[in-house]
C-alpha positions as CSV (number, residue, x, y, z in Angstrom):
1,X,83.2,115.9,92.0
2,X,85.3,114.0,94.8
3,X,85.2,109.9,94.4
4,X,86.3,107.9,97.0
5,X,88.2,104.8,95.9
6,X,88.7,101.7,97.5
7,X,92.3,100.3,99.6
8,X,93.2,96.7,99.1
9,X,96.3,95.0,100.6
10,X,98.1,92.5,99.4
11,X,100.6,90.4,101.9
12,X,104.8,89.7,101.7
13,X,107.5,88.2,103.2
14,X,111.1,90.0,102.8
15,X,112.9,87.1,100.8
16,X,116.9,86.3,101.3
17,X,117.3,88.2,97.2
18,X,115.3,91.6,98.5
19,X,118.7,92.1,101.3
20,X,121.3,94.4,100.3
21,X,124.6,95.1,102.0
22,X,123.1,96.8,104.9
23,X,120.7,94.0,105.9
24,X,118.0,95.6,104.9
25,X,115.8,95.6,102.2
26,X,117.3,96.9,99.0
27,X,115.1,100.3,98.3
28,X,114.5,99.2,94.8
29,X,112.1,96.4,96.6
30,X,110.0,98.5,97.8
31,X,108.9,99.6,93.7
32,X,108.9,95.8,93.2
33,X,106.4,95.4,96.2
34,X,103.7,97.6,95.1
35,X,104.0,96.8,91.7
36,X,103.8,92.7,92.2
37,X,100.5,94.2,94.6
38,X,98.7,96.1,92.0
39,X,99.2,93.3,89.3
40,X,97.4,91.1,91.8
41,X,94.7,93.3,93.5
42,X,93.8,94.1,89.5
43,X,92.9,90.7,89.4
44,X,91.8,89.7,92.7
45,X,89.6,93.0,93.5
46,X,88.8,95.0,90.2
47,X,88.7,92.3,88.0
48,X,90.1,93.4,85.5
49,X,93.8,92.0,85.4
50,X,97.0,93.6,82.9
51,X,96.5,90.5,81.1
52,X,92.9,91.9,80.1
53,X,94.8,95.3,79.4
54,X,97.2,93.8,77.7
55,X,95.4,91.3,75.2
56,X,93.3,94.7,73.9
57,X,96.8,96.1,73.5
58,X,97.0,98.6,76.1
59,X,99.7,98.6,79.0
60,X,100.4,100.4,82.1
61,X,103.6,102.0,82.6
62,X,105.2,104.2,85.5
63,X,105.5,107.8,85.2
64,X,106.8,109.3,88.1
65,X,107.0,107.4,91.5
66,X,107.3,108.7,95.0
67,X,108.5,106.6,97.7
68,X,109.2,108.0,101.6
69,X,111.1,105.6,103.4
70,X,110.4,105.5,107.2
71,X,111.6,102.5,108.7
72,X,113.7,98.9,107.3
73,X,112.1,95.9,106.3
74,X,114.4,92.9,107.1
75,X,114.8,89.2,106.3
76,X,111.8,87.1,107.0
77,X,109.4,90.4,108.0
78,X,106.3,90.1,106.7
79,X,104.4,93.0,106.0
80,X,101.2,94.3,104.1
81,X,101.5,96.7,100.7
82,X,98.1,99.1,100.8
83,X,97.0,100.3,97.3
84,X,94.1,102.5,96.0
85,X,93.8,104.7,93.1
86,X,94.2,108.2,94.4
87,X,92.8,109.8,91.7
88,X,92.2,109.3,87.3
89,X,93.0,111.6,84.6
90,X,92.7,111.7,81.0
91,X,95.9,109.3,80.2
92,X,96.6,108.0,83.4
93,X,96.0,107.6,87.1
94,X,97.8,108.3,90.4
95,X,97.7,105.3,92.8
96,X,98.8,105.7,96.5
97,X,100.5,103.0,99.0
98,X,101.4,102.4,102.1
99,X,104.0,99.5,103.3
100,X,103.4,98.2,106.9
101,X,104.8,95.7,109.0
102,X,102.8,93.0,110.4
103,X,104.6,92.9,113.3
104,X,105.3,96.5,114.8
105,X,102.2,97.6,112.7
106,X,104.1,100.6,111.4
107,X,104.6,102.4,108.0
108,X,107.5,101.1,106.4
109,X,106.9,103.4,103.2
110,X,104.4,105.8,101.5
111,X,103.9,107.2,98.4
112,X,102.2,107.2,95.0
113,X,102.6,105.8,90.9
114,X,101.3,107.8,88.2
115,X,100.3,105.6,85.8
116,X,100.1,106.0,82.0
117,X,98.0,103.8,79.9
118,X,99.7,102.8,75.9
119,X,98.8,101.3,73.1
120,X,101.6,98.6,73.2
121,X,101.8,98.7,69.4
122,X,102.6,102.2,69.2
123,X,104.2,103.1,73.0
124,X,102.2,106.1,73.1
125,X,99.5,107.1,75.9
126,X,95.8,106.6,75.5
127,X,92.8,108.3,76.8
128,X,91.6,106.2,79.5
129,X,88.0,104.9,78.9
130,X,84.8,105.3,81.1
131,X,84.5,101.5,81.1
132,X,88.3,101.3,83.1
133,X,87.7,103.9,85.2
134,X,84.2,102.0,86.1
135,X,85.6,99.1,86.5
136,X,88.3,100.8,88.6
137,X,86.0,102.8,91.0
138,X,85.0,100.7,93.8
């Protein structure tokens, strides 16, 4: 069965602190960007935010991570970080992004999260539930 899951975007500005030596943004930023979006699309669009995870005693952690880096954010950019859950599996789920600037319209990066759902008491992963990935396809 192939599901089709929804893209939401969440909006940034490049901040004086995200600038490294180069004058660019530092590529650890770009980790921070599409994690600070999916804790607010979780919220915002599935409505079910970490802090609902989180007070059942499960968590969310990172796996693996894949960013491609095609172009520089700057200082004072703005630019759009598009999320979606690519795809679910038994402990976990893969969620894709795409960094664009508002300006030039371009991809700035690409790439995908796996996820791992714990128990927070424990650290170890848990089967993910049919009510999460419910809540989570739309």
């Amino acid at each position: 069965m192939n599901i089709s899951y929804s893209i939401f975007e969440t909006d940034f500005k490049v901040r004086p602190d995200d600038i490294d030596m180069f004058q660019h943004v530092h590529n650890s930023k770009y980790f921070d960007y599409v994690l600070a979006a999916r804790y607010d699309q979780m919220e915002r669009f599935y409505g079910m935010p970490m802090e609902e995870f989180m007070s059942r005693g499960f968590g969310w952690v990172v796996r693996t991570a894949y960013v491609d880096y095609k172009r520089a954010l700057n200082m004072g950019d703005e630019f759009t970080v598009r999320t979606g859950i690519e795809s679910f599996g038994d402990k976990g789920c893969r969620v894709q992004f795409e960094i664009i600037n508002k300006k030039t319209r371009k991809v700035c990066s690409d790439g995908w999260f796996d996820y791992v759902l714990i128990d927070i008491n424990t650290g170890r992963g848990m089967k993910v539930s049919p009510e999460m990935i419910e809540k989570y396809t739309i």
